[in-house]
DSSP file (Angstrom, degrees, kcal/mol; ACC not computed):
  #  RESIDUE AA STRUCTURE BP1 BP2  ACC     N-H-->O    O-->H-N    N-H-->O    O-->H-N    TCO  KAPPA ALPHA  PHI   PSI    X-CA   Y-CA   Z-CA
    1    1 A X              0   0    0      0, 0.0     5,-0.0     0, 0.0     3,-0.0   0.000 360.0 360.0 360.0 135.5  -63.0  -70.7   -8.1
    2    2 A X        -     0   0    0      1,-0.1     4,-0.1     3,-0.0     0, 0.0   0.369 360.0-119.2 -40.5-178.7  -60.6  -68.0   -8.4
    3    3 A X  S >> S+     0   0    0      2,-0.1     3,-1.8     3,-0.1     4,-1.6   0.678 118.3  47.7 -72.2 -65.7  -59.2  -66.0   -5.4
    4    4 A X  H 3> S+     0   0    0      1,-0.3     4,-2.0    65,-0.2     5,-0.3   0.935 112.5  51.0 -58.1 -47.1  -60.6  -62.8   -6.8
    5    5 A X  H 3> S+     0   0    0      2,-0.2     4,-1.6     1,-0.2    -1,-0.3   0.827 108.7  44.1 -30.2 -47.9  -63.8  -64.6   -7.3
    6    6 A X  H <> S+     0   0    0     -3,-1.8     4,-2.5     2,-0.2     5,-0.2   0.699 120.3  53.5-109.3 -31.4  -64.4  -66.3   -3.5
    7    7 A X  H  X S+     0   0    0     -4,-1.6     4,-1.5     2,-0.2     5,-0.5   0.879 111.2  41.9 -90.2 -80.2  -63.1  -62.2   -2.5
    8    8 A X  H >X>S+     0   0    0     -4,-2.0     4,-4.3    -5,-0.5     3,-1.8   0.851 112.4  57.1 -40.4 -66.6  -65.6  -60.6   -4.5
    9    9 A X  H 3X5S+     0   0    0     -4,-1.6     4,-1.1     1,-0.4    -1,-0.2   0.763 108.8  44.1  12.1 -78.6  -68.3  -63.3   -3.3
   10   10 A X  H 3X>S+     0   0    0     -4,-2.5     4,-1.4    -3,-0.4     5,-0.6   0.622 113.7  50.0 -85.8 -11.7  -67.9  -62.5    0.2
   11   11 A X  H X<5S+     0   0    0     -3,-1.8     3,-1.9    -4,-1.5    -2,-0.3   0.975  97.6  62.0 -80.6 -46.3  -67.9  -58.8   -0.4
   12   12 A X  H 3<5S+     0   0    0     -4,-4.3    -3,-0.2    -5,-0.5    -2,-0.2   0.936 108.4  54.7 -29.6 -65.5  -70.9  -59.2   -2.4
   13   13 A X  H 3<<S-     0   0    0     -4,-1.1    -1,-0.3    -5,-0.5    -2,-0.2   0.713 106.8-117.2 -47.3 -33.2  -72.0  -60.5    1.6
   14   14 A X  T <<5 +     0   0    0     -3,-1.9    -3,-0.2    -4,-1.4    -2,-0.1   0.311  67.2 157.1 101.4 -10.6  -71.1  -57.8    3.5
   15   15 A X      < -     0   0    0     -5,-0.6    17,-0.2     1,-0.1    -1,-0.1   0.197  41.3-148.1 -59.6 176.8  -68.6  -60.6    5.0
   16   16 A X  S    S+     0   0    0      1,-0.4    13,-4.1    12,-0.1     2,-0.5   0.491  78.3   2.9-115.1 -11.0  -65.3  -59.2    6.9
   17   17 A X  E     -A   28   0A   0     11,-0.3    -1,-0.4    -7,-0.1     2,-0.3  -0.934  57.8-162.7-146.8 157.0  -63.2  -62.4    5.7
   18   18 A X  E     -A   27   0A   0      9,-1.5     9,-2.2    -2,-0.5     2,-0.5  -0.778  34.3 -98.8-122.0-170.0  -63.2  -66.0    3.5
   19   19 A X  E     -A   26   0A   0     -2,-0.3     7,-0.2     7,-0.3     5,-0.1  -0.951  20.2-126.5-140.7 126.8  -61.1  -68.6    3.6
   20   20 A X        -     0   0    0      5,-0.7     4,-0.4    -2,-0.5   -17,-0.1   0.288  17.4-159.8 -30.7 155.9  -58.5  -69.4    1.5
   21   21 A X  S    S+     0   0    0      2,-0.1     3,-0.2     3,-0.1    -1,-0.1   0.780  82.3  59.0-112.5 -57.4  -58.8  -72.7    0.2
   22   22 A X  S    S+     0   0    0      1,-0.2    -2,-0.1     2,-0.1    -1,-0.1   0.758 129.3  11.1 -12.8 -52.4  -55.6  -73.4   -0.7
   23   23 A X  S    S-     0   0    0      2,-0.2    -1,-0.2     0, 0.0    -2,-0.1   0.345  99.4-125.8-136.5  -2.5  -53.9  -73.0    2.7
   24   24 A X        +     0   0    0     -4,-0.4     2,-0.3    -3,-0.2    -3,-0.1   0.716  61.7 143.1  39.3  32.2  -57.6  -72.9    4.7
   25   25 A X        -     0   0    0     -6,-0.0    -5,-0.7     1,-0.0    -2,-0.2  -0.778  63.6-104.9 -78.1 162.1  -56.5  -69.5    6.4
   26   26 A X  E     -A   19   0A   0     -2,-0.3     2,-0.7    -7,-0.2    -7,-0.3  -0.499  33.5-163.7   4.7 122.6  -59.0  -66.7    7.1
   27   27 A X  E     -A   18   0A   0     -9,-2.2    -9,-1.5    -2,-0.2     2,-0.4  -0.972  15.3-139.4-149.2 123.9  -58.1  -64.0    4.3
   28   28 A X  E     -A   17   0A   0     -2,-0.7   -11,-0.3   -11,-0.2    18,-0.2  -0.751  24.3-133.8 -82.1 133.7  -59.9  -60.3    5.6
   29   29 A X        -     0   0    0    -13,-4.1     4,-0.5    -2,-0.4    17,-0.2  -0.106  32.1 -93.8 -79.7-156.9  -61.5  -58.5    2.2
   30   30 A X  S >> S+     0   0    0      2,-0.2     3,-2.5     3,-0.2     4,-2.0   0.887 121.1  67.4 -81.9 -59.4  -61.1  -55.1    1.6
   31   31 A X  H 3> S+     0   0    0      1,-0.3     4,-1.9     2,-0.2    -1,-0.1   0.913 115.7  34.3 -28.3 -35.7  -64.8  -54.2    3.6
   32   32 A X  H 34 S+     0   0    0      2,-0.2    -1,-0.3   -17,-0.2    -2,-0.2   0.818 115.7  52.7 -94.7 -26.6  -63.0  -55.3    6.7
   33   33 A X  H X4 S+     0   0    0     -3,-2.5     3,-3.0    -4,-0.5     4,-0.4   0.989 111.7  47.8 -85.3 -66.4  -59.7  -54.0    5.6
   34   34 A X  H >< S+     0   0    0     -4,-2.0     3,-2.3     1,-0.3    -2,-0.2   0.742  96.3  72.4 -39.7 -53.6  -61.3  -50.4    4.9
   35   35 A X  T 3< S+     0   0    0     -4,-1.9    -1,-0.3    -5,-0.4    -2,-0.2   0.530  92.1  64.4 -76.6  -6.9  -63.2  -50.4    8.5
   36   36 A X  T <  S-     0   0    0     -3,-3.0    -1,-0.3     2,-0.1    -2,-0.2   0.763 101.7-130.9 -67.8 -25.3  -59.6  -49.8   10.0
   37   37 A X    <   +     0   0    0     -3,-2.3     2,-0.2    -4,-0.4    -3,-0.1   0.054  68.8  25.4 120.9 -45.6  -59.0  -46.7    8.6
   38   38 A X  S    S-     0   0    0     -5,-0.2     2,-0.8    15,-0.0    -2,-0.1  -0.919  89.3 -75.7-164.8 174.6  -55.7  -47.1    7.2
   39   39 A X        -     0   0    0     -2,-0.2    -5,-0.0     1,-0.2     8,-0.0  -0.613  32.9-155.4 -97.1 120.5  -53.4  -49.3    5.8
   40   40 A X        -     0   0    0     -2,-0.8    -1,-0.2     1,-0.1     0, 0.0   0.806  32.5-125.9 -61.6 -29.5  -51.5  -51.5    8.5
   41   41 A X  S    S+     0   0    0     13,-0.1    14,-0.3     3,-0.1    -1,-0.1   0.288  73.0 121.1  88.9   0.1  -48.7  -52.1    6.6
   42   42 A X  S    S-     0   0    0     12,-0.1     3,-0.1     1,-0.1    12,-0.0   0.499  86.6-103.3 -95.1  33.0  -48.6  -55.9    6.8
   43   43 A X        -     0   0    0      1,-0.2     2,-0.4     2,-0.0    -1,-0.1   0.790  48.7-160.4  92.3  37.5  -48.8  -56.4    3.2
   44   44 A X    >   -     0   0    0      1,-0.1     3,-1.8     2,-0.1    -1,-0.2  -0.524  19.8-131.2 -61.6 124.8  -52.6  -57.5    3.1
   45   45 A X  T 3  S+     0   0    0     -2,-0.4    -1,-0.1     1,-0.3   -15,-0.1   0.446 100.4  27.6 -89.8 -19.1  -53.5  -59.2    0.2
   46   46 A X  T 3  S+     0   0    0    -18,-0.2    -1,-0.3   -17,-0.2   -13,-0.2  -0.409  85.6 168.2-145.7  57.6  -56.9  -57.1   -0.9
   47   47 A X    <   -     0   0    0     -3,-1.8     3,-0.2     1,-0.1   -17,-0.1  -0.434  28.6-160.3 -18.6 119.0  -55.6  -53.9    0.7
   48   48 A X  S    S+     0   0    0    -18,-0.2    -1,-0.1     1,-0.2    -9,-0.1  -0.099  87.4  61.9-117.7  50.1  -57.6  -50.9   -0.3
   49   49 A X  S >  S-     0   0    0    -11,-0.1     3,-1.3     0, 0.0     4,-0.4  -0.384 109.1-120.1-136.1  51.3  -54.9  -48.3    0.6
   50   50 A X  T 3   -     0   0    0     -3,-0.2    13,-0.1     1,-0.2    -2,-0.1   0.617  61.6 -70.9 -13.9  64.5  -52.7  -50.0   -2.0
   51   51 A X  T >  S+     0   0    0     -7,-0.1     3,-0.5     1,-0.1    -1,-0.2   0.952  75.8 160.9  34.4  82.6  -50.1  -50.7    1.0
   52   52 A X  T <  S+     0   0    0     -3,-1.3    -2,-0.1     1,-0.2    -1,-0.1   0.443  73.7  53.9-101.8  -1.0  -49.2  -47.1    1.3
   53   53 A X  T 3  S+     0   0    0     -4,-0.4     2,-0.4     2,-0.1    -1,-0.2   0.462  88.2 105.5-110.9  12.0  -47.8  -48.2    5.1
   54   54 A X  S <  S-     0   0    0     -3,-0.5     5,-0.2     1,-0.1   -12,-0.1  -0.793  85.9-103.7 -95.3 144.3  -45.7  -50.9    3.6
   55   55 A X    >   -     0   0    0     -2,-0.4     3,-1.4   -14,-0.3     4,-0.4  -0.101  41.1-110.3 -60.9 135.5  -41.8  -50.4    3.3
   56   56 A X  G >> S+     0   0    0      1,-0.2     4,-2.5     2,-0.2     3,-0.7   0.629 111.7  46.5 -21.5 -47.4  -41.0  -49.6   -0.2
   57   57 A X  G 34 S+     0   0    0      1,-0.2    -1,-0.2     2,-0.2     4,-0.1   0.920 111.9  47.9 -68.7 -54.8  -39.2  -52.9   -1.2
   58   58 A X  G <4 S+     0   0    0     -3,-1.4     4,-0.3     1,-0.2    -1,-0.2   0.321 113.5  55.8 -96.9   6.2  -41.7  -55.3    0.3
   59   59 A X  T <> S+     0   0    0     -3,-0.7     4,-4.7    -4,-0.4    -2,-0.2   0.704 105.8  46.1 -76.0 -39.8  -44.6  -53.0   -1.6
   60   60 A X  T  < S+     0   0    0     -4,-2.5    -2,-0.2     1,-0.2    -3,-0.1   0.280 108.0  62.4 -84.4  21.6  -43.1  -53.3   -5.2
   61   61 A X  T  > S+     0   0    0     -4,-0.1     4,-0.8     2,-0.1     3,-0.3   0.765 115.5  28.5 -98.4 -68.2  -42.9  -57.0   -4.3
   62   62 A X  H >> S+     0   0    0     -4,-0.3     4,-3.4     1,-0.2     3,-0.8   0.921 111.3  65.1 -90.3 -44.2  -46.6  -57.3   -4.0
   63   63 A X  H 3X S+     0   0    0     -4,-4.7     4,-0.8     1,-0.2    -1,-0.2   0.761 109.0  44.7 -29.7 -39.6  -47.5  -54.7   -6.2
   64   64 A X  H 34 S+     0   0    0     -3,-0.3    -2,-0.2     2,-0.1    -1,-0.2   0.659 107.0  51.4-106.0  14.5  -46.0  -56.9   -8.6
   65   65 A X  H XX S+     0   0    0     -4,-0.8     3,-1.0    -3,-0.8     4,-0.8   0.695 104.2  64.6 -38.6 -62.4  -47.4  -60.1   -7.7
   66   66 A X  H 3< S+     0   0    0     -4,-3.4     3,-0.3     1,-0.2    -3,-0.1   0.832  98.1  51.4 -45.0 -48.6  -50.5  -58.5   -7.9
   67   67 A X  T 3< S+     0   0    0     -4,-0.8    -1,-0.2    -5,-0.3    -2,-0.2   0.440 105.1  59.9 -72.9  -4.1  -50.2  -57.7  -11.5
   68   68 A X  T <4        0   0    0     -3,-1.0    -1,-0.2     1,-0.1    -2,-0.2   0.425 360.0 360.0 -30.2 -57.7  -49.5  -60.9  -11.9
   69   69 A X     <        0   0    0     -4,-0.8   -65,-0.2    -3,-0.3    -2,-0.2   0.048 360.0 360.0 -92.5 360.0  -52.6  -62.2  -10.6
């Protein structure tokens, strides 16, 4: 199962995180990411403030990653 899959999945759940499978971390969705407010700026992987508080460089880095993926 994808990433974007296993992230849809658990949003689908109301859940605030999954876990990666890959690397078995804790991965926060967007639901949980949203309930901050704002974008933290550490380059969170299903942002939904398309990392407008990460330094320019280390945004077009994930930005294109993203597109990628």
């Amino acid at each position: 199962m994808s990433i974007e899959q296993l992230h849809t999945q658990a949003c689908q759940r109301g859940l605030s995180y999954y876990i990666d499978p890959m690397s078995g971390y804790a991965v926060m969705t967007a639901i949980e990411l949203k309930r901050r407010g704002e974008c933290c700026g550490s380059g969170c992987r299903h942002c939904p403030y398309d990392h407008e508080a990460v330094p320019p460089e280390k945004r077009a880095r994930l930005q294109a990653k993203r597109s990628l993926g």
